[in-house]
C-alpha positions in Angstrom: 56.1 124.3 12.6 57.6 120.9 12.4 61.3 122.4 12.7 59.8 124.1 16.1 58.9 120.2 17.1 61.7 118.8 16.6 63.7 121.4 18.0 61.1 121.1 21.3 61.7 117.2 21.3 65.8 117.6 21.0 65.6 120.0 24.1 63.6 117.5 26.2 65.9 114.6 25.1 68.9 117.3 26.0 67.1 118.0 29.6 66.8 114.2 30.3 70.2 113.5 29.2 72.0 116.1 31.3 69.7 114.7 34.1 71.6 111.7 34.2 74.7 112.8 33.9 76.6 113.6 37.1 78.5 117.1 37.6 82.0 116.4 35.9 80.4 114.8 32.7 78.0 117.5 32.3 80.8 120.2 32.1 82.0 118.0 29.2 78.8 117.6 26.9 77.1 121.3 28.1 79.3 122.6 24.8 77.4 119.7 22.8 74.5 121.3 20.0 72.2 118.5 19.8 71.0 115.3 22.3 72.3 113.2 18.8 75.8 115.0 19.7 75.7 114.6 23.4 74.5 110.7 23.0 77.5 110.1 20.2 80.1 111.8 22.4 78.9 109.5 25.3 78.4 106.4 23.3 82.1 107.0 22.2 83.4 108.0 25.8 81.9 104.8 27.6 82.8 102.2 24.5 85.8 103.6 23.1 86.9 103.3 19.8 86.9 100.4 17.5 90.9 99.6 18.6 90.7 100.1 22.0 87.2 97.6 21.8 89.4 95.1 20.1 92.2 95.1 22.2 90.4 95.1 24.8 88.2 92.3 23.9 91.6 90.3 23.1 92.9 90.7 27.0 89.5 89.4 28.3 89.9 86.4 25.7 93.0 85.8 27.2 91.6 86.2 30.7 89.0 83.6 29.8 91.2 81.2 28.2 93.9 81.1 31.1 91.8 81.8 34.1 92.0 78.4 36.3 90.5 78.3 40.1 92.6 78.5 42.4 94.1 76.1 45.0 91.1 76.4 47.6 89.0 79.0 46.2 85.4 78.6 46.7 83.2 77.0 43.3 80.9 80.8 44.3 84.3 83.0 44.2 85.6 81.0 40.9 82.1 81.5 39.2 82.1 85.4 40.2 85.6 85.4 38.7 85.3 83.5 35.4 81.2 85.1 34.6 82.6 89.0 35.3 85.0 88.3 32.2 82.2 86.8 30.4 79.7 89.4 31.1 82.5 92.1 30.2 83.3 90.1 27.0 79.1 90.5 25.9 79.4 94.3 26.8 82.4 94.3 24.1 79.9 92.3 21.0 81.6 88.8 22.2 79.0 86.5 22.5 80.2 83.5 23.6 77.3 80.6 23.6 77.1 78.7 26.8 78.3 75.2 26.0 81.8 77.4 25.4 81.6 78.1 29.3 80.4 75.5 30.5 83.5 73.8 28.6 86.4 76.1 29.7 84.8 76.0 33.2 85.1 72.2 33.3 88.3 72.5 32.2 89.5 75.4 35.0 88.3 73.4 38.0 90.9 72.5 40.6 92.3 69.1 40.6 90.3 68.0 43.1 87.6 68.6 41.0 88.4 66.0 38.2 86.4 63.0 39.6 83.4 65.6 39.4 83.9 66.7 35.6 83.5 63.3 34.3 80.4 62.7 36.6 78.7 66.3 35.0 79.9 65.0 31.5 78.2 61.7 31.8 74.9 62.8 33.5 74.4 66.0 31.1 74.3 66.4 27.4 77.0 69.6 27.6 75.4 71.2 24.9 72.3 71.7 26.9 73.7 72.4 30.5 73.7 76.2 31.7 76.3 78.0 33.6 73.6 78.2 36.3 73.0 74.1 35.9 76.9 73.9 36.1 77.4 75.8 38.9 74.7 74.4 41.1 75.8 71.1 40.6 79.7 71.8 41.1 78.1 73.6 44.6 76.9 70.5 45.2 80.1 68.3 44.5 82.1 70.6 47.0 80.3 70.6 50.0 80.3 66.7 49.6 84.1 66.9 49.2 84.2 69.7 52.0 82.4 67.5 54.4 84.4 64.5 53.2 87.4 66.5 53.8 85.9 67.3 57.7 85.6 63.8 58.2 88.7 62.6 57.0 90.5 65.0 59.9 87.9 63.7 62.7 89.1 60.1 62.0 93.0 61.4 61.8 92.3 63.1 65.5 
């Protein structure tokens, strides 16, 4: 009797799983015995193996390390840039602790920036300031210097 439940409870974990699976994967896992099988062959799929992880997991590392904003991109595009690695980095088992961020962030701002990085530095303990924190206040810092910038070409006209 309790084979016949657990049988019952793999074929309703094998019905929701092929629910949620789109037409090409289900060809692929329809061959699969159990929902443990089907959920293992996915797992592996999605994440890869162990070396692929790693080496993937090193390029992002180096994407972190050497991404710098660029020459009149936006403090919002720079943010999206630099926090998709990140995010992609924690899907891999890197966790990198915020203060690390907020850091290599500081450090990747545009030169124009510089004057701003030691105002953040002094006003915040860095160990306590958010990515979120960081990027509001470097939002505010540029449309200061954007609307600095404006005025600057008025008086040149």
């Amino acid at each position: 009797m309790e084979l016949e439940g657990q049988r019952l409870k793999d074929l309703k974990a094998k019905n929701y799983l092929f629910q949620a699976f789109d037409g090409s994967i289900l060809e692929t896992i329809l061959c699969k015995d159990t929902s443990e099988h089907i959920w293992d062959f996915m797992k592996k799929k999605s994440q890869g193996s162990a070396t692929a992880k790693r080496q993937q997991l090193q390029i992002l590392r180096m994407e972190f390390e050497t991404l710098q904003m660029k020459s009149g991109e936006s403090v919002t595009n720079f943010f999206s840039r630099k926090m998709a690695i990140v995010n992609k980095m924690r899907i891999h088992g890197n966790k990198k602790e915020d203060v690390t961020i907020v850091e290599k962030i500081l450090r990747s701002m545009a030169s124009k920036f510089n004057f701003v990085f030691c105002s953040i530095e002094e006003a915040n303990d860095i160990e306590e300031l958010s990515t979120d924190e960081l990027q509001s206040s470097l939002l505010v810092h540029e449309q200061n210097i954007n609307q600095q910038e404006k005025k600057e070409q008025a008086y040149r006209c």
